[in-house]
N, C-alpha and C positions, 0 to 999 in steps of 0.2 A: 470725551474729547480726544479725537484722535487723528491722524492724517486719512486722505482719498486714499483706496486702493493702489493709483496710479499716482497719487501726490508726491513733493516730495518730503525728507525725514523732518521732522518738526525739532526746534528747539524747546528744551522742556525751561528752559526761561522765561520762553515767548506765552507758553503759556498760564490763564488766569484760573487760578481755584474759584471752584465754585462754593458758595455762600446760602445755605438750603437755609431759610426764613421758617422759623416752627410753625407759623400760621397757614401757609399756604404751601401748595405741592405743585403748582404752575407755574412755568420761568420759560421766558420768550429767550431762545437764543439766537444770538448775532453773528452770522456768517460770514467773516471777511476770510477768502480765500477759503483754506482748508483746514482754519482753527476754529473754534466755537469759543463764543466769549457771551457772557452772561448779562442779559441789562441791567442798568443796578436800580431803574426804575421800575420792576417788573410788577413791585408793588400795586405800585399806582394803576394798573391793568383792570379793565372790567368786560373785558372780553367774553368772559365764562358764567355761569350762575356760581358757581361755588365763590368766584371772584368778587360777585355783588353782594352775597349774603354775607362772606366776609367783613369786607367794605361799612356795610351798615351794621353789624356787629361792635365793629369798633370805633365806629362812631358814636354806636351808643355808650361805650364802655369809655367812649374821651370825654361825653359830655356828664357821663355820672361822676367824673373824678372832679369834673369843673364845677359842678352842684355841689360839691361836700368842700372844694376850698372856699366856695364863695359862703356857703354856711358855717365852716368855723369862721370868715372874717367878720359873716354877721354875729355870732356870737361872742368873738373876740371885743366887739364893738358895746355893745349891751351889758356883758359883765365888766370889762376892764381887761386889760393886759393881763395887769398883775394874779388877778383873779383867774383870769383865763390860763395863764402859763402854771399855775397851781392847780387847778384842776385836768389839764393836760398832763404835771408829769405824774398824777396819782392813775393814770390810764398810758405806760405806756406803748400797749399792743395799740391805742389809737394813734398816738403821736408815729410809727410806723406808719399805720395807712393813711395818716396826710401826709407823709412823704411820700408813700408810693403814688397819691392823686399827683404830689408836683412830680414825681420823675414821669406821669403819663401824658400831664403836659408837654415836656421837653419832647416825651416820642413825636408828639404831632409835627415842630418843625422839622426834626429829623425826616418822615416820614416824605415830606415834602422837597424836602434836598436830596432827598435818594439816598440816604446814610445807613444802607441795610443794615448796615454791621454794628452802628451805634445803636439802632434800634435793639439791635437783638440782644446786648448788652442792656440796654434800660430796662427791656420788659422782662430781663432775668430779675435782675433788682426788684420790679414792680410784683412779681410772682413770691417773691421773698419776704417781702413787706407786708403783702395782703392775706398772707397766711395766718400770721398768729391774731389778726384783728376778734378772727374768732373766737379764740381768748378770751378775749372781752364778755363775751356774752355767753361763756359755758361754768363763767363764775358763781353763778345765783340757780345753779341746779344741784341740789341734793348731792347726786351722784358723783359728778366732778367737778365740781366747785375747790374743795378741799387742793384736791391734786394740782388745780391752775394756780392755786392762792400756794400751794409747796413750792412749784415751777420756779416760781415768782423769788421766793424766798429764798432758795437754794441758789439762784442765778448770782442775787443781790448781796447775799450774804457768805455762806459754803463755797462756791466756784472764785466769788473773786479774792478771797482770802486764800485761795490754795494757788488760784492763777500768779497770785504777787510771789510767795515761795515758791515757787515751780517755775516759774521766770530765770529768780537770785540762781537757781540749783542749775540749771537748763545753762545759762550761759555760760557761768563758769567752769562748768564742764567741757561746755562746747569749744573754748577758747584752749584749753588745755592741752586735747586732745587735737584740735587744731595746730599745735606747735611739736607736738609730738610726731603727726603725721607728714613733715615737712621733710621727714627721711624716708617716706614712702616708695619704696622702691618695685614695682611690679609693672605689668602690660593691664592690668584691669583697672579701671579709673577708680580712686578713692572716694570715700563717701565725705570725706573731709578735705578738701581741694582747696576750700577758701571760707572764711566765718561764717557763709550765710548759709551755708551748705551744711556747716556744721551743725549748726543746731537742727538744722532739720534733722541729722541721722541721731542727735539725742531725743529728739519728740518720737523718731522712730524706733529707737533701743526702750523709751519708757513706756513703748507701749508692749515690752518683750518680742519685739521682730529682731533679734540680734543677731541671727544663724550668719547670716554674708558678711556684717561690720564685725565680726568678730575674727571672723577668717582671715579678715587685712592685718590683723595686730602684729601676725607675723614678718610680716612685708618691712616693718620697722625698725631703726635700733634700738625702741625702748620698748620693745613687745612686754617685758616684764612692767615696769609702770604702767604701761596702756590697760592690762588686763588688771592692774591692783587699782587702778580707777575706775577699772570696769566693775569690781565686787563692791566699790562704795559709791557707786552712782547706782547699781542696781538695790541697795540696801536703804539709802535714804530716799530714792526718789518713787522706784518701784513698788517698795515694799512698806516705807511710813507714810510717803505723802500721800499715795493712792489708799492706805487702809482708814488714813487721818480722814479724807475726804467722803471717805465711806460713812465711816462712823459719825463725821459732822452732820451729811445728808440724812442717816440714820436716828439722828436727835433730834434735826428740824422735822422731819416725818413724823414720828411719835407726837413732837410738841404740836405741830397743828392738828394732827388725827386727836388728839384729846379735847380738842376746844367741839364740844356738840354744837354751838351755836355758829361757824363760821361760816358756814355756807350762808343763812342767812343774812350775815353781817357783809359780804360780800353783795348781797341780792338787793341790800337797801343802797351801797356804796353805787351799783347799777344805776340804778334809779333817780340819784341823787345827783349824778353824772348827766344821763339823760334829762332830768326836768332842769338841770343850769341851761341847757342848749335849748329852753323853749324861751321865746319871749315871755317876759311878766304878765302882758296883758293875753296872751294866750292861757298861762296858766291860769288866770283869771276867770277868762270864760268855761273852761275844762272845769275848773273849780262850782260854778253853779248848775254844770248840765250831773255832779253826780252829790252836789247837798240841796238838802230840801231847808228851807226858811221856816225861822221857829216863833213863837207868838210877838217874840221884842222886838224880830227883826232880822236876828242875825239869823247864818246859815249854819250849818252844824252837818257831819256825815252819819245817817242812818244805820246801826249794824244789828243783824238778828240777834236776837236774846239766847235761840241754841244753835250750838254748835257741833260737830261732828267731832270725831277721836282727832281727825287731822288738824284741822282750825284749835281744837284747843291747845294740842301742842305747839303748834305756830304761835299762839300767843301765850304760852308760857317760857315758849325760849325770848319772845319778844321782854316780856318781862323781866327774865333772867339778864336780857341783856341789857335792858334800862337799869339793872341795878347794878352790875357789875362795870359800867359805865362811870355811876354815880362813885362807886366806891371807888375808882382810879383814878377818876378826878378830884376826890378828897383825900386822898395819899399824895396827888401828884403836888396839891397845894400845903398840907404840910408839910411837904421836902422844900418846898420852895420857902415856905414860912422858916424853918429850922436851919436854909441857907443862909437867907438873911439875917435871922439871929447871931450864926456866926461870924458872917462880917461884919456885922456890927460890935 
């Protein structure tokens, strides 16, 4: 965007940034005088073939997100809320990608009002969301199964327990140093200007980037406390809570790598997941296209008599795990027995 050769000089107020849309590389520009200015409808264009295949690309991809809201509503419907919102939060790489189907909704009237920019905004979100769904389904594989079910674990349990003390430490720091730097005396802008500022240059120091924020210390009148809060912020935060965190992450790692059965246990949790989301009367029918009917009547599932090295072990971790099942639900119920006794 620039003035005619012969034009005259442009005010750089006058003119409009332009707004590149990740989807597409085609933008109709609008010639008033000697400035260019961008359609904000450019979207909506089908001018081009790149534009049509576009076009129907994402149309398929608004009405896949509409198919999977209207299917959890139906299945919302058939189990129960309550039921549904329980089996929802034990998946929640799913609950993510029904959010990302409603933020794909939203793009649609966006898309329609010319709102490039909120578009571009939603479909970040939407690309953020529909990533881990994956998740879901690389749980019930041998290989990395383990490692999703660690992910999970460590998020849930390790990170937000070091996130609450690293919070307590981060701010008080931040606040300190904050008041410290209120004598900052120099031409180069301080990295502690105002609170919110602040803490960001403590998330910056705990990650050992210190070289520039240290240099300011001097610019102060309390260079000596600023640096002797520098040795004990670097001592608990740096050096216990990041080795804490290690080591935490480093127990839950071991503890699940020890469990031989969890991939498995995962793979049934899959499945268990998916057949809530079939109608009853579907399962029903599924149900007698794979058992044969036996002389009284009922139906029953056929399995060969032998089996290979693989299938036996499949079914001796199954075993392993219906017993170790059984045993931790008869612990779980003595403890509850033995509660009782004592308040009574």
């Amino acid at each position: 965007m620039r003035p005619g050769p012969m034009g005259p000089k442009v005010n750089k107020h006058h003119i409009n940034h332009i707004n590149h849309h990740p989807f597409t590389t085609t933008k109709t520009p609008v010639v008033l005088g000697n400035i260019s200015h961008i359609n904000p409808c450019y979207l909506l264009e089908n001018n081009a073939t790149s534009n049509q295949v576009r076009f129907i690309l994402e149309a398929l991809t608004a009405a896949g997100g509409l198919i999977y809201i209207l299917d959890a509503v139906r299945e919302a419907q058939f189990l129960g809320y309550h039921i549904f919102t329980q089996n929802m939060m034990t998946v929640p790489s799913r609950v993510l990608f029904m959010c990302s189907c409603c933020i794909m909704m939203i793009m649609v009237p966006l898309r329609f009002t010319c709102s490039h920019q909120g578009e571009d905004i939603s479909a970040v979100f939407v690309m953020l969301t529909t990533a881990p769904y994956f998740l879901f389904f690389c749980r019930g594989f041998r290989l990395v199964g383990p490692f999703v079910v660690m992910i999970y674990k460590m998020i849930l349990t390790d990170l937000l327990c070091f996130v609450t003390i690293y919070i307590v430490f981060v701010l008080g720091f931040a606040q300190a140093y904050y008041v410290i730097f209120l004598s900052y005396k120099a031409d180069k802008p301080s990295f502690f200007d105002d609170p919110i500022q602040s803490v960001l240059a403590m998330f910056i120091m705990s990650l050992s980037e210190f070289g520039d924020i240290y240099e300011q210390f001097h610019h102060t009148h309390h260079q000596n406390i600023a640096k002797v809060f520098f040795i004990m912020y670097m001592a608990l935060v740096a050096l216990l809570l990041i080795n804490m965190l290690i080591a935490m992450m480093g127990k839950t790692y071991q503890d699940i790598a020890e469990r031989k059965n969890e991939w498995m246990r995962q793979w049934a949790r899959i499945v268990l997941v998916v057949e809530r989301g079939v109608p009853p009367h579907i399962c029903l029918e599924q149900q007698r296209n794979y058992s044969q009917a036996m002389a009284d009547g009922r139906r029953a599932l056929v399995l060969r008599l032998e089996h290979n090295e693989t299938e036996k072990e499949e079914l001796r971790c199954i075993a392993e795990m219906r017993t170790s099942n059984v045993e931790q639900r008869a612990r779980r119920k003595k403890r509850l027995a033995e509660k009782k006794a004592k308040t009574t």
